[in-house]
Structures are given as C-alpha cells and as structure tokens.
N, C-alpha and C positions, 0 to 999 in steps of 0.2 A: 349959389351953393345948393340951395332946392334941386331945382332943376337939375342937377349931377348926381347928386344922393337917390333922386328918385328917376333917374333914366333909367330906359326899358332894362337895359342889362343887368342894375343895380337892383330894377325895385322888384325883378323876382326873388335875390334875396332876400329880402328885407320883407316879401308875404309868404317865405320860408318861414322866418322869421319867426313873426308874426303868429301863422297856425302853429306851427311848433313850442307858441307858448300856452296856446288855449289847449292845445294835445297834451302836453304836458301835465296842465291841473286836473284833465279830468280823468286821466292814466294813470296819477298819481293817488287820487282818491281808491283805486283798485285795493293799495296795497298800505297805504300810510295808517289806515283804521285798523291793519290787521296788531300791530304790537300796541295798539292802546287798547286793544279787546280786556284785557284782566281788568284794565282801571272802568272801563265801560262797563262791567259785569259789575264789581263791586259796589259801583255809587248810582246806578241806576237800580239795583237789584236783582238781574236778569237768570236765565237760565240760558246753557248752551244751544236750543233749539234758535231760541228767539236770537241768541249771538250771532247765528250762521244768517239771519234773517236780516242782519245790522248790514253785511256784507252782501248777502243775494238781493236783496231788495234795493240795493244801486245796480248790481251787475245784471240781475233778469228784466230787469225796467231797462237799462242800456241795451240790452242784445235784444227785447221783442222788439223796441221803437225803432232802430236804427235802420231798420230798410226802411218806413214811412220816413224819418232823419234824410237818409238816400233820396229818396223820391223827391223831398220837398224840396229837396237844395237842387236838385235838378230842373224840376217845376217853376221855383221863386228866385230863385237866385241863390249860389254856396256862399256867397258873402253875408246876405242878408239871413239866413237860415241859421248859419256861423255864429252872428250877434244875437239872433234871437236866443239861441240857446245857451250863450254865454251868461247872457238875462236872465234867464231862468236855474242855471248851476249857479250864479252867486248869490241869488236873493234865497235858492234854499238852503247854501252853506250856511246863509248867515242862523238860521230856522233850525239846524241841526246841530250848531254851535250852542244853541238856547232849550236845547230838548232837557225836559226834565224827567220822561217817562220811554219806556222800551216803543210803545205804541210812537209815539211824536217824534220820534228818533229814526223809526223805521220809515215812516211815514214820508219826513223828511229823505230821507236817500231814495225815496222813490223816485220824489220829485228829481233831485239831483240827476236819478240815471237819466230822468225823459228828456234833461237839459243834454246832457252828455253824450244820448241816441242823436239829438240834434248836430251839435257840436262836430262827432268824432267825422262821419262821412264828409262831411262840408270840408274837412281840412285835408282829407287825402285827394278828392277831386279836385278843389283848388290847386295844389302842387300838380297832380295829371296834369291840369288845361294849363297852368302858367308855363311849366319847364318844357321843351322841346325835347326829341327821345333821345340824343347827346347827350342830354345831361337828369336826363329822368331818374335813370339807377341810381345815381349818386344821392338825387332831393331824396326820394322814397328812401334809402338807405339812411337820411340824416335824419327823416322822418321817422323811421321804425327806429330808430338808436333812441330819439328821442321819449317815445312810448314803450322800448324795453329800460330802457335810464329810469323814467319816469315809476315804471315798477319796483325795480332794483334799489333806488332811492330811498319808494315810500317808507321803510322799516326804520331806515334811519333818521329821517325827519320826523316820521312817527314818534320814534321812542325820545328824540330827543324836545320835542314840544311836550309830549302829558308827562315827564319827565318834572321840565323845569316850568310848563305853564297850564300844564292840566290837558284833559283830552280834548276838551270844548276847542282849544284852539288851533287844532287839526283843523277845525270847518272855518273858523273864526277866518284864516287870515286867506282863504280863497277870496273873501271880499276886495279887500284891495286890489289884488292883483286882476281880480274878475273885470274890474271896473278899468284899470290901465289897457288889459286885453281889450276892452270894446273899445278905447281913443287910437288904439294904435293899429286895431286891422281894419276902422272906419279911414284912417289918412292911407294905409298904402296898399291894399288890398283892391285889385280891381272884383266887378261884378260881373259872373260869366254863368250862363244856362245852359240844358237843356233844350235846341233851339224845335225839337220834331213838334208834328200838330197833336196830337192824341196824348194828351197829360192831364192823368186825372189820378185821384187817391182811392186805393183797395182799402176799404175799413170792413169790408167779408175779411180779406186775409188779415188783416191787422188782429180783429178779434178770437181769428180762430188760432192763429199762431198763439196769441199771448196769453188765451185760455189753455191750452196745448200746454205750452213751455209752463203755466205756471203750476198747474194741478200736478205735472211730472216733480217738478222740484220741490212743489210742497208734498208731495205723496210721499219722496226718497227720504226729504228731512225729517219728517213725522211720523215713519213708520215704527222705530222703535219705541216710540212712547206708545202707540196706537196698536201694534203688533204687525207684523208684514201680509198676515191674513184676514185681519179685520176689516170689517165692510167698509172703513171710512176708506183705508189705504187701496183695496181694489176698485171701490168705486172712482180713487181719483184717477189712478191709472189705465181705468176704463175711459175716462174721461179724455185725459191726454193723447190716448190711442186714436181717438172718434175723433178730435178736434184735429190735433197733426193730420189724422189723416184727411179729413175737410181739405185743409189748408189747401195741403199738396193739390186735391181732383179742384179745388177753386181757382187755384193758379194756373192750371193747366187749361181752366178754359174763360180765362177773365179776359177782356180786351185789353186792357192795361192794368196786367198784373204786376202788384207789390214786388215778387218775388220773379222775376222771368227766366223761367224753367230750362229755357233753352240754353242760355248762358251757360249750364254743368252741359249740353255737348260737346263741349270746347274741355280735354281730359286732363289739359292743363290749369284750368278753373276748376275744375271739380277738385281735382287730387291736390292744389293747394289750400283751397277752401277746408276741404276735410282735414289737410293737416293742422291749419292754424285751429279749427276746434280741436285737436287732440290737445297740441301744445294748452290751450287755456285747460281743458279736461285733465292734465297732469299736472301743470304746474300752479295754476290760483291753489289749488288746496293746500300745494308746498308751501305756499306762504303763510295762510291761511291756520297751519296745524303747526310749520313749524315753530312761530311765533310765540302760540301757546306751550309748544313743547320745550322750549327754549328760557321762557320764563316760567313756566307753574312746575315744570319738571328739573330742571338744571339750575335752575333760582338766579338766573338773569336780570339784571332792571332793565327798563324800556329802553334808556343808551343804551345798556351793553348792547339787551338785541338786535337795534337797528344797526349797533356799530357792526353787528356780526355778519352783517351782508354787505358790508363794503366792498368785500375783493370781488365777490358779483358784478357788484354796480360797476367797478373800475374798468375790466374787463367788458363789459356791455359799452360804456361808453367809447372805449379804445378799439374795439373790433367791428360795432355794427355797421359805422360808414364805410370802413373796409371791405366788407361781407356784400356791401352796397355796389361798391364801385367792379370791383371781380366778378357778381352775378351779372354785370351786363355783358362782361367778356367771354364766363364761361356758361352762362345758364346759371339755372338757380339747380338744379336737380339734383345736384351730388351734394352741393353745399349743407343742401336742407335734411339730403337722408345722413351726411355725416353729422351735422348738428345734434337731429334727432337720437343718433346712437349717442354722443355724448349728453345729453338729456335722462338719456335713460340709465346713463353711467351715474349720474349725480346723484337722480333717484335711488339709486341700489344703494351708494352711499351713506346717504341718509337715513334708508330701512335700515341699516345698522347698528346705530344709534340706539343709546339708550342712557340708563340714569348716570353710568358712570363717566360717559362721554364728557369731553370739554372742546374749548375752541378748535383746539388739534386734529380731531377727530370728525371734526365739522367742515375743517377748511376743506379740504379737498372736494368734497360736495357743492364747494360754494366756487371753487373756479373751475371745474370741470362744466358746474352749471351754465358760469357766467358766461362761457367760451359757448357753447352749446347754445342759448337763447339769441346771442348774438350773431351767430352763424344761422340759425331758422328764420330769426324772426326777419328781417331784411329782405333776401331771396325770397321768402313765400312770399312777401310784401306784391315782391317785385313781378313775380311770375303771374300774380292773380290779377294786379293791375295793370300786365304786358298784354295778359289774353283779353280784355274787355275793349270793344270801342270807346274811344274817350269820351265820347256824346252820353255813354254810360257808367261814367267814372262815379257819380254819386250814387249808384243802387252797384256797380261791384265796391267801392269801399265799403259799403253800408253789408253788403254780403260778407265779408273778409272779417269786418270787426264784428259783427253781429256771433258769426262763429263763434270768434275766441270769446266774445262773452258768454256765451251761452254756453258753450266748453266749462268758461271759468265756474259760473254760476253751476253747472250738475255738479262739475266736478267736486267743490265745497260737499253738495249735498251727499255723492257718491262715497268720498271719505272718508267722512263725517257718519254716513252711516255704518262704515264699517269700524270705526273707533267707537261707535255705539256700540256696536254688537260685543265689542269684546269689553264694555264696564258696566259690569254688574254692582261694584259693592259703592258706600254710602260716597256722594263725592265730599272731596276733602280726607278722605282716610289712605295711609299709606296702600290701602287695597288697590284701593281709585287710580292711585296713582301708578304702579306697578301694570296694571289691565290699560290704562292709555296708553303707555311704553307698548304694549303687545299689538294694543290696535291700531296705534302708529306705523308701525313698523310693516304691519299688514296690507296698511293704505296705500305705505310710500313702497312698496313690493306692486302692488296693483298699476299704482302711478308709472313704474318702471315698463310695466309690459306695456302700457298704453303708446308710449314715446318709439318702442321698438316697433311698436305697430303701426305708427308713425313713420317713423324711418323707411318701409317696408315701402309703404303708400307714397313717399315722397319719390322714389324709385320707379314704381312701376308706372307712377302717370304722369308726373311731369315733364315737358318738353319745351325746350326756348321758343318762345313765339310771339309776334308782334302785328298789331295792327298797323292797318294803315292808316293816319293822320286826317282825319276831313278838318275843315277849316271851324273855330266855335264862333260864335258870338258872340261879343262882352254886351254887358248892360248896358 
C-alpha cells in the first residue's frame, strides 16, 4: 500500500502537497496579523509607526533573504533548506505568540521572515524539478492558488482567533502545524540541487540589498514623524540610493552573483518580475489599511472583518487553478494585463469608501479583486518560472517572491505615508477619524494607478516562452 501511495506518479502529488502546506503558513502570516493589528496596538501599547513595522519586519526580512533563500536551496539541497527554515518560522511563531513588548514582537517577525526567505523559494523550485512541463502550469497554478488563498484567508482566520483566543494565537498555533510540515516533507519530498561547479554565497550583495531595502522603508515610514526634509530622512534615502545602487554595479561583476543580472535579458522575466512587485506594491497595503479602516472606521469586530473578505478568498480559490491550467494554453500575457485592470477596478472601488459605507458598498471591491489576484497571480507565476532554466529554479522563485515582498513591504510604507500626510488632529478624535477616511481613499487612488501601470507592463513584455529541460540530479 506504501509503495502505491508513494509511486513516482503519485508522490509528485503528494510533495505538491506537502510544500503547499509550508507555502501556505508562511503566506498566511502576510495577512492574518493585519485585522489583529487594533488588539496588538491596545495591549502592547503601540503607535501606528511601530504597527506598520509589526508587518514590514516579516515582509522586508522575507523579500532581502529570499534570493540567499534561492541560492541555498540550490547550493544545499530545496528539501533540506525547506526544513531548515520551517525550523526556524516555528520556533519564532512560538517567540511572537509570547512577545510582551512592540521591540520583542518585532523582533520576532524578523526572525520569522528569515525562516520564510528560506522556506518560500525551496517550495517553488521543488514543484519546477518534481512536475514535467505537461503538467507544470497546472502545480504552479495550485501553487500560486494556494499563496493567493493563503492571503485572502489570513483576515478571516485573523479575526476569528484574537476574536475568540486572543492575538497571541495567531503565532501560537503555527507551532503545530510547523512541526507535522517537517514529518511529512521529511517522508515524501525527494532532495534535488543545483548540480553546476561554481556555488558559492554573495554576502557583498546580501548586505547591500538589505541595507538598501531597509533605510528606503524606514526612511518612507518615518518620515512624517521626522519631516520629509529632515536630515534623518534624506540621509536615509541617500543611503538607500548608495547601497541599491552598490548592489546592482556588485552583481554585475561578481562570479557568482546573488542576484544574476542577466536573467531580466530574458523580457519575459523582467516584465513578470516587475509586475509581481507592483501587485504586492498595491495590494499588501489594501490589506494592511483596509483592516484598520474597516474596524477603527466602520466599527467592525475582528470576525466581521475577516468574514468580509470571504468572497475574495472564494473566488481566489475557485479561479487560480483555472487561471493555471489556460496560461499554459494561451500564455500568461493577456491574462495577467486583464487581471491587473481588474486590480485596479477594485482598487478604485475601495478609494470610494468611506464612514457611511457598509458590507454593500465593499462587496464589489472584494470580488472584482478576488477575480483579478487570481487571474495575475498564477500566469505571472507561470511566465517567470517558464523563462528561467530549471537548474535556476531556486534564485528565479527567490526573484519572483522576493519582488512581491518587497512590493508588499514599500507598499505598507508608501500608504501609509500618504494616510500620514493627511492626519493631523489628536488620534482618537472624530477629526482623526474623518482625515484617515481622506488619506485612505488617497492611498487606494494611488494603489489604483499602480495596478494600471501594471496592466500596461504585463502587455508590453510578456511573451510565451519556455526552456529546455536538462536532466537534475536528486540527492
């Protein structure tokens, strides 16, 4: 009965599976913290700065790590690199479930993203090297359903754990399941590399990326406390500029560069890359603001608001395998620039909004959206993971999601600063309230033109393309 369960045929499902469930917890962490943000603010004592830092500080730790993520799993093995960092995301959930202070809390989601940076690439290249390209479309398409579900989700599971168990066990019950994920992709998960000579770690590019990425997001977070002219904020932005651009002239002449440059010659890699950072650049904030806006504005409890992203989720679930199996027929290109126009429908939607709004006024938003993330996110999946050699399947997945996070993580701070800009009066006073309705509404206008700009870029550079197959080597 072994033996039939675990035949070649069978037991690529089954390390579908498998990564699909480790994808899942740590996609889900994106967004399940966003509607327990009110209860985190009250009982830690926080301030909206350090709130957005509860969030960026998993997502900018996930998006600098995840090309070294990439690389290791190519280098060491994606199986092994898989477990390690599954090791690492549950022993900090447990850590961030036990935080009693904004510092220990943050600190914690650090860790979690560096687990996560590990994790996320290991699980797309393992689907690359297990499926044959028959049936590639369809994994990456169950795969991407399952990391847009996993988003779509988290508001619900969110609100209904600090609801009925408090927020602590948002982190709390990643444990268990952390611990079933390492018994069950140790039995059916085979171990497959990177088999080329010349494999080594970029820690030039590691550190100039993630001093880069970091001083930019803390520079956009903190500028309105700091003022947008103040020495603190131009120097970090001076910083971000220096170090980025390190980055780039390091890659371009390292022997074995982190980041290989050459990969964006390929206009199909490029122009899906770019689109998946838009996508996170528009949408983590939608989450991110509207959770808050939904409960501190409209006076939602934590159920209501995850229940209110249900028809999202439904629609994500129902459409992205579909979206999977059609982009190997027809290309991803049309799929992904029509996605993104309806992205940018939702968006406009939502800038709508305001105190008088109720669920009514919201639905629309939420299945326009959910049709739309599930028609993008698949196809780019697919297009970015069609242009790469499979021998490079762990530094292009490690490309692809590094994006969306690093999309997701400005995008918070982009926002977020412009809902700064427009509240001036005391928070907590019907003023306060009134000027977030203004800068909301200003953000998700912003958010709108990003996704069209998207749309655009999905258009003009993507093109069906596929490599050819060299043979890998398992462990």
């Amino acid at each position: 009965m072994k033996a039939r369960i675990l035949a070649p045929e069978n037991r690529k499902w089954w390390t579908l599976g498998a990564v699909a469930f480790g994808l899942f917890m740590i996609m889900l962490d994106n967004t399940i913290v966003n509607v327990a943000l009110p209860s985190i603010q009250s009982d830690l004592g926080i301030g909206i700065s350090e709130l957005e830092w509860v969030f960026n500080g998993y997502a900018l730790t996930f998006g600098v790590l995840m090309l070294t993520g990439g690389k290791l799993a190519d280098m060491l093995g994606r199986r092994r690199i898989f477990i390690v960092g599954l090791l690492i995301f549950t022993v900090a959930s447990l850590f961030c479930g036990l935080a009693t202070s904004a510092g220990w809390l943050i600190g914690a989601r650090v860790v979690q993203g560096a687990g996560s940076a590990l994790m996320n690439p290991a699980t797309l290249s393992i689907v690359t090297a297990t499926f044959p390209p028959r049936q590639r479309g369809m994994a990456i398409g169950i795969w991407a359903g399952v990391a847009a579900m996993a988003l779509a989700i988290g508001p619900l599971a969110g609100g209904i754990i600090t609801q009925h168990l408090g927020w602590n066990w948002i982190f709390f019950i990643n444990v268990p399941v952390g611990i079933l994920a390492i018994i069950v992709t140790r039995l059916v998960v085979d171990e497959s590399r990177d088999t080329s000579a010349d494999q080594r770690l970029d820690l030039p590019g590691l550190l100039s990326s993630g001093i880069g990425l970091f001083a930019l997001t803390y520079g956009l977070i903190e500028a309105n406390d700091f003022g947008w002219t103040s020495a603190r904020i131009l120097a970090l932005f001076a910083v971000a500029v220096i170090a980025l651009a390190a980055f780039v002239l390091l890659e371009l002449h390292q022997r074995s560069p982190m980041l290989d440059l050459s990969l964006f010659k390929n206009g199909t890699f490029a122009g899906a890359n770019s689109v998946m950072l838009l996508v996170g650049l528009a949408m983590f904030g939608v989450f991110f603001y509207n959770s808050l806006f939904i409960q501190n504005v409209l006076g939602y409890s934590a159920v209501q608001t995850g229940a209110t992203f249900l028809p999202m989720t439904i629609l994500i679930i129902l459409v992205a395998p579909v979206a999977g199996k059609y982009s190997d027929q027809v290309g991803s290109r049309w799929l992904m620039g029509g996605g993104m126009v309806l992205l940018a429908g939702s968006l406009f939607i939502f800038s709508r909004l305001d105190a008088s709004s109720d669920f009514w006024d919201i639905l629309p938003g939420l299945l326009v959206g959910g049709l739309g993330m599930a028609i993008v996110m698949t196809p780019t999946t697919s297009a970015a993971m069609g242009s790469v050699p499979i021998d490079k399947a762990g530094v292009g997945s490690a490309v692809l999601n590094s994006g969306r996070q690093v999309g997701g993580a400005l995008g918070i701070a982009v926002m977020g600063a412009i809902v700064a800009e427009a509240v001036t009066a005391v928070p907590g006073t019907p003023e306060s309230a009134a000027q977030f309705v203004t800068g909301y509404q200003h953000a998700l206008t912003v958010a709108a033109l990003i996704a069209l700009a998207g749309a655009v870029l999905s258009v003009v550079t993507v093109r069906k393309y596929r490599h050819a197959e060299p043979a890998l080597e398992g462990a």
